[in-house]
C-alpha positions in Angstrom: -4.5 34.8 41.3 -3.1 31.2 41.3 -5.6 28.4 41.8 -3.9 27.3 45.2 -4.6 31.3 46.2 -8.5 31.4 45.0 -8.9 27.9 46.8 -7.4 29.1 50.5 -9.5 32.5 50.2 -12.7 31.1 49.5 -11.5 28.7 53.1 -11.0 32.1 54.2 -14.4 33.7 53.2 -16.1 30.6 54.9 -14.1 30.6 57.9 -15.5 34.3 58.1 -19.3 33.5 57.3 -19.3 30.9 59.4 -17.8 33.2 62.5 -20.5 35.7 61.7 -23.3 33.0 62.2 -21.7 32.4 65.5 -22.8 36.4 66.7 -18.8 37.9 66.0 -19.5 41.5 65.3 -17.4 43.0 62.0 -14.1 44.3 64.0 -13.9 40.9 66.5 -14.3 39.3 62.6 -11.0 41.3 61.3 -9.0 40.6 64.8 -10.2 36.9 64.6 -8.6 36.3 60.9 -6.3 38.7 60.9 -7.7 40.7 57.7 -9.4 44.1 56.9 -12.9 45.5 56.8 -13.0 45.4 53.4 -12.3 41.7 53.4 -14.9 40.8 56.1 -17.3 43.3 54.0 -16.9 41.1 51.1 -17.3 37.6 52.4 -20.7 38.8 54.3 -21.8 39.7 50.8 -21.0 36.5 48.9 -19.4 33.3 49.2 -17.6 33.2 46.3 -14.6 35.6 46.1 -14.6 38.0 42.9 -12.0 37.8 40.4 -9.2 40.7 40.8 -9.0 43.5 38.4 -6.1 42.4 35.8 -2.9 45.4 35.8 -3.4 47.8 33.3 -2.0 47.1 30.2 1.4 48.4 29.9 1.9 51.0 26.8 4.2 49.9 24.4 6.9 52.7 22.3 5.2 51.8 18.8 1.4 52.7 19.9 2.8 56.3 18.7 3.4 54.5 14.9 0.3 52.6 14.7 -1.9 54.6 12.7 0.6 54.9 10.9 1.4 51.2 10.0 -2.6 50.8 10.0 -2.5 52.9 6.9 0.3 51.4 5.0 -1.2 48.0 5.4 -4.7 49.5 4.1 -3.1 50.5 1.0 -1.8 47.1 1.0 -5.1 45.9 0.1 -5.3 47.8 -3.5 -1.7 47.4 -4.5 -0.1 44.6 -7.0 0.7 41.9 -5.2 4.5 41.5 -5.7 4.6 45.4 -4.5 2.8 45.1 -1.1 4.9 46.2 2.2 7.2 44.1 3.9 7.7 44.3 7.7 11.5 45.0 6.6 10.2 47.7 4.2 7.8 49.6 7.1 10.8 49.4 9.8 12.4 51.5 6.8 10.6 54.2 6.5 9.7 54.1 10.1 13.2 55.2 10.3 13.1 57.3 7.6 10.3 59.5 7.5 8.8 59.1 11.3 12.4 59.3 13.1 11.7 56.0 15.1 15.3 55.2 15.4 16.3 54.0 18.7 12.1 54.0 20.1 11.2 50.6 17.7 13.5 47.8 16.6 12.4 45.7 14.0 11.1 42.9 15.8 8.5 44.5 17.5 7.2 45.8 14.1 7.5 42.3 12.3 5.2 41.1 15.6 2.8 43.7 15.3 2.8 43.2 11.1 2.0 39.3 11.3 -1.0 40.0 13.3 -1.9 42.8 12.2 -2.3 42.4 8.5 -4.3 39.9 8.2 -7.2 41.4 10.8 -7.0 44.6 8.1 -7.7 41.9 5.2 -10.4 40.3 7.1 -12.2 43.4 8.1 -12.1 44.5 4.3 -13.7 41.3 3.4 -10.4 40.2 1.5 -10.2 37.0 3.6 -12.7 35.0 5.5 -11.9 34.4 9.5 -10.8 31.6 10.4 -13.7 29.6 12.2 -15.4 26.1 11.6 -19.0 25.7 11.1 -19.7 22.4 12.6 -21.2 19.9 10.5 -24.1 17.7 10.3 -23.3 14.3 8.3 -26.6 12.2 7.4 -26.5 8.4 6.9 -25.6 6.7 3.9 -24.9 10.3 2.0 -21.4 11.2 2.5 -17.5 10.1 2.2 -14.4 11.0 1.9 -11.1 9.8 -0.3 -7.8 10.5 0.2 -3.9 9.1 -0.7 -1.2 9.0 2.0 2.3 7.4 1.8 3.7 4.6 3.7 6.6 2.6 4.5 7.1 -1.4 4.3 10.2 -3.7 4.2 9.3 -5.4 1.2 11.1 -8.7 1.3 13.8 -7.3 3.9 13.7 -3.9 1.7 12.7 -0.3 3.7 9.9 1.1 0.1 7.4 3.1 0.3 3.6 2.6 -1.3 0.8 4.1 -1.3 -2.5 4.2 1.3 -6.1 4.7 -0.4 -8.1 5.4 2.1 -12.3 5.7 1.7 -13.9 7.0 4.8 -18.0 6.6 5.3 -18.7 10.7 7.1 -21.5 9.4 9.1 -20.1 6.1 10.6 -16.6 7.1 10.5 -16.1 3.0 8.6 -12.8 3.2 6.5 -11.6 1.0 3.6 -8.0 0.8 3.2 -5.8 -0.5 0.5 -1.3 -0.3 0.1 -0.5 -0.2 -3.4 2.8 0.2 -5.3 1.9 3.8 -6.8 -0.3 6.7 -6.6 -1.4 5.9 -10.4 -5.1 6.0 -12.0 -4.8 2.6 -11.7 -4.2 2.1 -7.6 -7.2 5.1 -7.8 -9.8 2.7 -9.0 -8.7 -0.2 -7.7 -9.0 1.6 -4.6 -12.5 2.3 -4.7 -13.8 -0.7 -6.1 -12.4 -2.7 -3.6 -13.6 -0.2 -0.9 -17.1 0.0 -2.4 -17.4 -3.8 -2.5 -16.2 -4.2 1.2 -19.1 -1.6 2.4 -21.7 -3.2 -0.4 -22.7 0.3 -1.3 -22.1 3.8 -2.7 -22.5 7.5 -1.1 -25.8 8.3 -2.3 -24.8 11.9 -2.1 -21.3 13.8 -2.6 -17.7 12.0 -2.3 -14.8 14.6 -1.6 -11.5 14.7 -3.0 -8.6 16.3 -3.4 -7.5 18.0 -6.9 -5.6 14.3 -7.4 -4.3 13.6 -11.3 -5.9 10.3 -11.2 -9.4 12.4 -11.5 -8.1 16.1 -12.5 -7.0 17.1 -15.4 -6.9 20.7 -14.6 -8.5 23.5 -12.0 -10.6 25.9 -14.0 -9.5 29.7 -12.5 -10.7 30.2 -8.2 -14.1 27.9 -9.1 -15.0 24.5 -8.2 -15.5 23.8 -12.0 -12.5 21.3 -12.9 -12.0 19.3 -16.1 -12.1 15.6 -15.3 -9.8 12.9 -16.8 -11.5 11.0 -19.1 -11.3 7.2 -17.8 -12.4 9.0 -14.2 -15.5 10.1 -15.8 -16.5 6.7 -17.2 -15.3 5.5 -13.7 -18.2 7.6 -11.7 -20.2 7.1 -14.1 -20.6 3.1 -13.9 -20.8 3.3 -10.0 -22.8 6.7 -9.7 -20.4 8.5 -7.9 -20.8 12.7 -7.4 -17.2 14.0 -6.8 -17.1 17.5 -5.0 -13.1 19.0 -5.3 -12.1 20.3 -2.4 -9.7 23.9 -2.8 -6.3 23.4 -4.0 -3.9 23.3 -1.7 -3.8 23.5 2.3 -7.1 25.7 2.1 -9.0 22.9 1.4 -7.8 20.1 3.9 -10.5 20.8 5.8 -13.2 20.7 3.7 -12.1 16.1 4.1 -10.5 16.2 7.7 -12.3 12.7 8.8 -10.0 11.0 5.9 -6.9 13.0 6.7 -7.1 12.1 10.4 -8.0 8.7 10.0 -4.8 8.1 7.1 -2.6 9.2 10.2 -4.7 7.1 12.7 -4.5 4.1 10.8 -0.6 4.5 10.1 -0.2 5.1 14.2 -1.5 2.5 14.9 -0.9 -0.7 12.5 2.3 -0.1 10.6 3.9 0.7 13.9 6.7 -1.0 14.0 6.9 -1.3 10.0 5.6 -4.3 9.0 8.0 -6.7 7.1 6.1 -8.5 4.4 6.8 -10.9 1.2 4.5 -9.3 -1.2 1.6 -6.8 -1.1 -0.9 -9.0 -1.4 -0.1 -10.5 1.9 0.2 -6.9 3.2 -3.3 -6.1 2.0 -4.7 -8.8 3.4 -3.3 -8.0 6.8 -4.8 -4.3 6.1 -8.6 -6.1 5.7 -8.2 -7.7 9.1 -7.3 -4.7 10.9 -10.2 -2.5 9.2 -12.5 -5.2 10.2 -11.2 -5.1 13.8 -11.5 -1.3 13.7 -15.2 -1.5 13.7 -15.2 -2.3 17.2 -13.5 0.7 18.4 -15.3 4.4 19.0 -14.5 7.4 17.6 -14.2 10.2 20.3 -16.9 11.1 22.0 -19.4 8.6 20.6 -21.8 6.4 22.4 -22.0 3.7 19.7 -18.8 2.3 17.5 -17.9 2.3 14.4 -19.9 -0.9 13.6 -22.9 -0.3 15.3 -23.2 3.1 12.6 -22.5 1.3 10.2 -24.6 -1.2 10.3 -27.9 2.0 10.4 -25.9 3.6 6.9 -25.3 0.1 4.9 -29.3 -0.3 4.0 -28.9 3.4 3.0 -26.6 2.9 0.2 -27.1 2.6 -3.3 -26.5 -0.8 -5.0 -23.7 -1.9 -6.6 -23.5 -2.5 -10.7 -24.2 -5.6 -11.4 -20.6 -5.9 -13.9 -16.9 -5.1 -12.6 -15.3 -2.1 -13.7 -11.9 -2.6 -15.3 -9.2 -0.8 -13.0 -6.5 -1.7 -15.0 -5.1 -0.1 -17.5 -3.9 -1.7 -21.4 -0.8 -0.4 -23.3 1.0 -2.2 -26.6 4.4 -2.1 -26.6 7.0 -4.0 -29.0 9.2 -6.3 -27.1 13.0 -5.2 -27.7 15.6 -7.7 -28.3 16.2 -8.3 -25.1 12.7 -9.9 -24.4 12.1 -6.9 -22.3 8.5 -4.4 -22.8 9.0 -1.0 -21.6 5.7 0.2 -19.3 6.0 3.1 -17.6 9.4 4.1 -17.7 10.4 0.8 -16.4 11.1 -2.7 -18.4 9.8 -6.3 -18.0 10.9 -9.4 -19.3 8.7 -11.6 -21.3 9.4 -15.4 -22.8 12.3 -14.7 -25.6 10.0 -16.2 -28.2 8.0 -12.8 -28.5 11.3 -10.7 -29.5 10.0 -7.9 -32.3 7.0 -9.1 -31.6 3.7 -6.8 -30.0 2.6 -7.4 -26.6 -0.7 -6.7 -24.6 0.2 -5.8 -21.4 -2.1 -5.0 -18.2 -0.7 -2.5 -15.5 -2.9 -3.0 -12.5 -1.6 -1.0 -9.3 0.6 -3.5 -7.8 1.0 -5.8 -10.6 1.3 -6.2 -14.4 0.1 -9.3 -16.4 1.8 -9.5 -20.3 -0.5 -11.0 -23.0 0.5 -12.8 -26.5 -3.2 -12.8 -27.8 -5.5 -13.8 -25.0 -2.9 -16.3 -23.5 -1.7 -14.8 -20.2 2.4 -15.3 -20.5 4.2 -13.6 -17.9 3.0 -11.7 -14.4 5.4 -9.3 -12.6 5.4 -7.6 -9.5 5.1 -3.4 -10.5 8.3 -1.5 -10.0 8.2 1.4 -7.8 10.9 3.3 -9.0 11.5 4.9 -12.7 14.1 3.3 -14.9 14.1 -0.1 -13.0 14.1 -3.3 -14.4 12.6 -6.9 -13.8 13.4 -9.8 -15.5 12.4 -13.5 -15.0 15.2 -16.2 -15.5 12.7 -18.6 -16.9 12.3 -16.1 -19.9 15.6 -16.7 -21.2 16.0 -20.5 -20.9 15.7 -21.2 -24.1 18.3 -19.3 -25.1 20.5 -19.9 -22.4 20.5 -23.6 -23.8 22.5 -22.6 -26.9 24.5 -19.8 -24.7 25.2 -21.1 -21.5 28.0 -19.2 -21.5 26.0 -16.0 -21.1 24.7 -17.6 -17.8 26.6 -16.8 -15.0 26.5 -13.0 -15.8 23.0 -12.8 -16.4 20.8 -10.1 -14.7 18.2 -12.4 -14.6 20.3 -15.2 -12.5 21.1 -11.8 -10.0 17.4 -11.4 -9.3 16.5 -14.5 -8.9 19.2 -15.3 -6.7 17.9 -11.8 -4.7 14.6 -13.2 -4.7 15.5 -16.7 -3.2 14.5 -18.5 -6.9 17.9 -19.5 -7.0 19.4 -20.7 -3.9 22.3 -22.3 -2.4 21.3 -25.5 -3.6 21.1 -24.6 -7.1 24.3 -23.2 -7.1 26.1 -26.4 -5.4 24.5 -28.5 -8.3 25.3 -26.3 -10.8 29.2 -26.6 -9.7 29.3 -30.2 -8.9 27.7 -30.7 -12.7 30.6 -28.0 -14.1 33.2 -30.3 -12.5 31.8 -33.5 -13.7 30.8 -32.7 -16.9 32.4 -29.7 -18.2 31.5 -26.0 -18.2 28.9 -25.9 -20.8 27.6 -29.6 -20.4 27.2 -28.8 -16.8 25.4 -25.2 -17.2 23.2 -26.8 -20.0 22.2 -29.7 -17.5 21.3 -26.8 -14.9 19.0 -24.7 -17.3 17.0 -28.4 -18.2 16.8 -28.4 -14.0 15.4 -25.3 -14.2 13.1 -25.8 -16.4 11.2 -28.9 -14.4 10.1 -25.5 -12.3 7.4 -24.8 -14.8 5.5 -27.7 -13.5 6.7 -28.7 -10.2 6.8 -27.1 -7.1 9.4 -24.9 -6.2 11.0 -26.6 -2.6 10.3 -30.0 -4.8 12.7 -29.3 -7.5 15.1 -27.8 -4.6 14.6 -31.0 -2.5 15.3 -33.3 -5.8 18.5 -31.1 -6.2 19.4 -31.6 -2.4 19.2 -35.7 -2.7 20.8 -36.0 -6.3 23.9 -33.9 -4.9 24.3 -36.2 -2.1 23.7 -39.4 -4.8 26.4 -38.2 -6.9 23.3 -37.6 -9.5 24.3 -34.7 -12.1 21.5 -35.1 -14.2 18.3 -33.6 -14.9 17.0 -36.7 -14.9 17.8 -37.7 -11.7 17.0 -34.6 -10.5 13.5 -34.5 -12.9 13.1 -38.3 -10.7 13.6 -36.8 -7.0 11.3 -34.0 -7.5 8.6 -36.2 -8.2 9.2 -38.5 -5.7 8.6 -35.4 -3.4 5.5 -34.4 -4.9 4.1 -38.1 -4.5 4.9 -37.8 -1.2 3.2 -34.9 -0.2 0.5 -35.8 -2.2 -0.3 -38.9 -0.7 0.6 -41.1 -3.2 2.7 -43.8 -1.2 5.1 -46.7 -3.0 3.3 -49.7 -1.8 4.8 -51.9 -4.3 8.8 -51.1 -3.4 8.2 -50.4 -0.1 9.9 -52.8 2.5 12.0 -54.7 -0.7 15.1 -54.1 -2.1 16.1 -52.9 -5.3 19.7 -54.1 -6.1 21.5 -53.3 -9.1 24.9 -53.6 -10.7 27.1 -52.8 -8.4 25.1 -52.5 -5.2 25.3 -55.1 -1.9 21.8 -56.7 -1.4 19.4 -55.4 0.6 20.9 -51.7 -0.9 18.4 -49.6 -1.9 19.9 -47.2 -4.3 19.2 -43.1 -3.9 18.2 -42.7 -7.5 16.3 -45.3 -9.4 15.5 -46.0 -12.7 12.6 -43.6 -13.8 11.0 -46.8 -15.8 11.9 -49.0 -12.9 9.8 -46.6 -10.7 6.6 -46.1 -13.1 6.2 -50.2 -13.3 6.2 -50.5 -10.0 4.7 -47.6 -8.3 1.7 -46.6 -10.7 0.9 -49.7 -13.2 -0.7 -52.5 -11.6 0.1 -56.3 -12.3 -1.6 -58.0 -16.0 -3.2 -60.9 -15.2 -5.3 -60.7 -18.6 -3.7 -63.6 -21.3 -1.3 -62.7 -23.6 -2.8 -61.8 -27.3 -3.1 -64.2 -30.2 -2.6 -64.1 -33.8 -3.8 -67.5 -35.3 -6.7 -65.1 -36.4 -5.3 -63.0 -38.6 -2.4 -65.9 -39.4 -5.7 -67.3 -41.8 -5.8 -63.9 -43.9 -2.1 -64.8 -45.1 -1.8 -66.7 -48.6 -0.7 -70.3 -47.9 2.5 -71.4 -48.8 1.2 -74.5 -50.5 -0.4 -72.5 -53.2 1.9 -70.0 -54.4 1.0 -69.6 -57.4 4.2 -67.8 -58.8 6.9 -70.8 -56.9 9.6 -71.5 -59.1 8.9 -68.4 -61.4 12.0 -66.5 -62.4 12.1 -63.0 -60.3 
């Protein structure tokens, strides 16, 4: 019966009542509405109109071959497992031995097979039902940790990282941090920064998947695994008790508040996908939005996210007092082309440590290259295998006694990719070429290049820009303009030029010329005027012998 059908009847059955109140005997009831004895018998007894009797079920051709099937799939439970029955395999000897050709087709068997086998292993005890126990999460005890993989346009390019996600049970407060890989490094880095965001650990039991970052291998069917051994010293500093979840999709649910809230949180921030410079600007975006999500309520609940958390925090454990070191060291011999090899992939390093050892660093989004304890180059980590990043200011020095190596270089590719190199750079360098020859004018490029160790980047670009227009191809001139930037931005104004004019060989009066003298500009700008007197000598012009008494005048030499 539809719901539009149960509505109008019980309409019907009050209509009826209501008539009988008014002194309508049982037959003037059925003329009245139109209806039988057995109708106006019912509404008299109750209100509310009983639920039809459903159609008998109708009888299907293979109830004959059920036993039958039953059976097989009994024996099922005792055989190998590579040597069980197939629905394909009982349709066949349906056919064969039970003559069920043309009563059965092989669909309804395979039907009746899915279902059916698995309620056989379940009443045997071979397989557990299917039903949740709901569960009670107390403050402060429980959490959950879990990896999930995202896409960002990293500098205009579609890549895709890695979320860590830690997720409080009781308060449903999640820490969330987008690294370059799914490594033993972006694992701890993940949960330090987590546990320092909620000020606190699980005093009880944090779940996990059987991840390589912590698992070395699964012992048999138990929970016993054998832990990596960096993992180990990892729990142990912070106090952590892992529990491993079951391999594979049996044990999702054993964490389904951190594999819900990994979708959630990619739902609902990184739709659209978020175009970024670097990931430390993305991760910093990611902080904002889990602090945000503290407002918000999760389901049903009657307080937020915030409002629970702030009853669990007290109820953590402290923090140790030192920092655990997430990153992880390696050794490697730089090759010959200033390049160490980490991970599959290769970084450049200053040319000056070719054949030489090198400490290196691999965090989860970066890696930081050591000579000693001197830091000496910092990359951004690759995210594919058998990639390679190289910084142009590695090879400089060598590029000054082969500049003819320069215009090929890989190095000069990236950076132009990167937006090191730009447009400007390249006008210079081919305004220098022309003036001063190929090899003069690359050389005077990689000394402009150099002035970016210590200057700012848009200065050295906005020196380039005004020495171009000056007709100013040297790095000089260049070295000159970039400094006269950074005065200006920081603060430093030329009182003692400012309002004259500087004229020069060559120049009308009143011209102020583009570039000046670099000497001209010190004097004037930074050293103030002497006013002390000039030094005198007629001191030490008394510790000379007088001429008067020579005592050797006249002698022969």
């Amino acid at each position: 019966m539809t719901r539009d059908a149960h509505t109008s009847r019980i309409d019907l059955y009050a209509a009826i009542r209501r008539d009988a109140k008014a002194g309508l005997s049982k037959r003037a009831l059925q003329r009245a509405h139109g209806v039988g004895y057995r109708t106006v018998a019912a509404a008299l007894e109750s209100a509310w109109p009983k639920e039809p009797k459903p159609p008998p079920k109708r009888g299907s051709r293979l109830d004959r071959f059920r036993e039958v099937i039953d059976g097989w799939l009994r024996d099922d439970l005792d055989a190998p497992r590579k040597q069980r029955h197939t629905a394909k395999r009982i349709f066949d000897r349906l056919l064969d031995k039970h003559d069920a050709a043309g009563l059965v087709s092989y669909g309804m068997v395979r039907e009746y097979v899915a279902v059916r086998r698995r309620e056989i292993r379940i009443e045997a005890g071979r397989e557990p039902a299917n039903t949740f126990i709901p569960q009670e999460h107390l403050p402060g005890r429980e959490a959950e940790v879990d990896f999930g993989e995202v896409a960002i346009r990293l500098r205009g390019e579609l890549v895709t990282c890695t979320l860590f996600s830690l997720r409080l049970s009781y308060s449903g407060k999640a820490v969330h941090r987008i690294s370059a890989s799914a490594g033993q490094e972006a694992f701890f880095e993940g949960h330090a920064h987590a546990l320092l965001v909620l000020g606190g650990v699980p005093i009880g039991q944090i779940r996990y998947d059987n991840l390589k970052a912590a698992v070395a291998s699964v012992i048999g069917f138990s929970r016993q695994r054998v832990e990596a051994d960096r993992w180990t010293a990892f729990r142990s500093h912070y106090g952590i008790e892992a529990f491993y979840c079951q391999p594979g999709i049996q044990g999702a649910h054993e964490k389904g508040g951190v594999e819900g809230q990994i979708g959630w949180f990619r739902r609902n921030h990184l739709v659209p996908v978020p175009e970024v410079d670097s990931l430390a600007e993305l991760n910093t975006m990611v902080d904002a939005w889990d602090e945000a999500d503290d407002a918000r309520r999760i389901g049903s609940r009657a307080r937020t996210v915030g409002e629970h958390f702030a009853t669990e925090q007290p109820l953590l454990a402290p923090l140790p007092t030192e920092a655990f070191a997430t990153g992880r060291w390696f050794t490697p011999r730089v090759d010959r082309y200033a390049q160490v090899t980490v991970r599959m992939n290769k970084y450049s390093v200053p040319a000056r440590m070719v054949g030489r050892q090198a400490r290196v660093l691999l965090n989860a989004s970066d890696l930081i290259v050591f000579d000693g304890k001197t830091e000496i180059a910092c990359h951004e980590r690759l995210m594919t295998k058998g990639a390679t990043r190289v910084d142009l200011d590695h090879y400089l020095e060598v590029l000054l006694r082969k500049p003819g190596a320069l215009p090929g270089a890989t190095a000069l590719e990236q950076a132009r990719a990167s937006g090191r190199f730009t447009l400007v750079h390249d006008a210079w360098w081919a305004a220098a070429c022309n003036a001063h020859g190929d090899s003069d004018g690359t050389r005077a490029l990689i000394e402009v290049l150099m002035l970016h160790r210590h200057l700012p980047h848009e200065h050295v670009v906005a020196g380039l820009a005004t020495a171009l227009r000056a007709g100013a191809l040297t790095a000089d001139a260049v070295a000159l303009e970039a400094r006269k930037h950074d005065d200006t931005e920081d603060g430093v104004a030329d009182d003692t030029t400012a309002g004259q004019s500087t004229t020069h060989p060559g120049a009308e009066v009143g011209e102020t010329p583009a570039v000046r003298s670099l000497t001209e500009r010190r004097l004037r700008a930074h050293i103030q005027a002497d006013t002390r007197p000039l030094p005198s000598l007629d001191k030490y012009d008394q510790l000379l012998p007088s001429r008067r008494h020579t005592p050797n005048e006249g002698a022969a030499p």
